[in-house]
C-alpha positions as CSV (number, residue, x, y, z in Angstrom):
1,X,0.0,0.0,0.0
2,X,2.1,3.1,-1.3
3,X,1.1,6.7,-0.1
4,X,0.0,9.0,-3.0
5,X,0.0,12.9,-3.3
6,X,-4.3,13.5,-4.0
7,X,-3.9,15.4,-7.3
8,X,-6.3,18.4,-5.6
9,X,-5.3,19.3,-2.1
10,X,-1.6,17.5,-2.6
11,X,-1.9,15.7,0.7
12,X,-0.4,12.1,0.7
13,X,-3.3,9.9,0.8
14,X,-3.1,6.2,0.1
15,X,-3.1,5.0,-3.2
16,X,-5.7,2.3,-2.2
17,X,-8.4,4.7,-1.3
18,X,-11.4,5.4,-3.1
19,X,-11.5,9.1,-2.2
20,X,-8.6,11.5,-0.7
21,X,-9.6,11.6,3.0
22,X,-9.3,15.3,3.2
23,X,-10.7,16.6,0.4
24,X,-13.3,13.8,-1.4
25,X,-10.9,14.1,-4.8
26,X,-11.7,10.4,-6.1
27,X,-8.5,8.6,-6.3
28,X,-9.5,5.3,-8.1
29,X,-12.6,5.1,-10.2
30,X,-14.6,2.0,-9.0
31,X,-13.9,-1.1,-11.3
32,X,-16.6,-1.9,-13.5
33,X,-16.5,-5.1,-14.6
34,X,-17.6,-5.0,-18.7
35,X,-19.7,-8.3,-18.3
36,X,-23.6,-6.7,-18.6
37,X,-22.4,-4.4,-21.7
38,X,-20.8,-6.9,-23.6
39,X,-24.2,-9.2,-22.9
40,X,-26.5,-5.9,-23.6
41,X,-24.6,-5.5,-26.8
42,X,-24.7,-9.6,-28.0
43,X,-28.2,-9.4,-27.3
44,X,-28.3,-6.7,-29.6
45,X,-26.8,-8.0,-32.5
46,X,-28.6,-11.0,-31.9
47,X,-31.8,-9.0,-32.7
48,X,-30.8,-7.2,-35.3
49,X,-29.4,-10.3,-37.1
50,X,-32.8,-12.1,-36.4
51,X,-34.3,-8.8,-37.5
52,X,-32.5,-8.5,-40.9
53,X,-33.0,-12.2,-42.1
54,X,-36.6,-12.1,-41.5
55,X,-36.8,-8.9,-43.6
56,X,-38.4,-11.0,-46.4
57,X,-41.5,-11.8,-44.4
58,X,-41.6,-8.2,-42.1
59,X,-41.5,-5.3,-44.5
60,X,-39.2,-2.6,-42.4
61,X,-37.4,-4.9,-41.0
62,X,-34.2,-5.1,-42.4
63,X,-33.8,-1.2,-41.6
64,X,-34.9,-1.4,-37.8
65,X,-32.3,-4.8,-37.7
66,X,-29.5,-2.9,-39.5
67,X,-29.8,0.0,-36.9
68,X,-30.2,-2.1,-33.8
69,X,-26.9,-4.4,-35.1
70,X,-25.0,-1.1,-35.9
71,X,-26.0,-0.5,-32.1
72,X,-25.1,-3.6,-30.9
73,X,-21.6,-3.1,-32.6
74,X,-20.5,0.0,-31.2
75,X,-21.6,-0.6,-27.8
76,X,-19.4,-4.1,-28.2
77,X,-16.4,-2.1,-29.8
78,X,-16.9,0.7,-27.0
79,X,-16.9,-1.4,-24.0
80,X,-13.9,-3.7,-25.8
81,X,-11.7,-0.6,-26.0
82,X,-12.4,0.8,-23.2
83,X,-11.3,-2.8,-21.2
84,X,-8.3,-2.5,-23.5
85,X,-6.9,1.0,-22.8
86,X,-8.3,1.0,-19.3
């Protein structure tokens, strides 16, 4: 457990806490863990894929499918790069 310098008040703090003690500066964002978006956004693209190949037999469809799996995508690419440059 190394002792920090909070970035605000410049009081050492340590580098474990959420928050400086004197000040409330947050020192480490909370750890989210990317496991519900990257379920959210499969789901997605599941949905729109369904959506698109069933375009034959729902007019419309294939446009609401292609939005909902461009949707799906970025969220996927979003929460990927965001776990990979932290």
């Amino acid at each position: 457990m190394a002792l920090i310098n909070c970035p605000d008040c410049k009081k050492q703090v340590s580098g474990e806490a959420e928050r400086c003690v004197n000040c409330g500066y947050p020192i480490r964002a909370k750890q989210q863990r990317p496991g519900v978006r990257v379920l959210l956004s499969i789901v997605l693209i599941a949905i729109g894929l369904y959506l698109v190949l069933a375009g034959a037999v729902m007019p419309g469809a294939v446009w609401v499918g292609l939005f909902i799996l461009a949707f799906g995508g970025l969220v996927l690419l979003g929460t990927l790069w965001k776990a990979v440059t932290g």
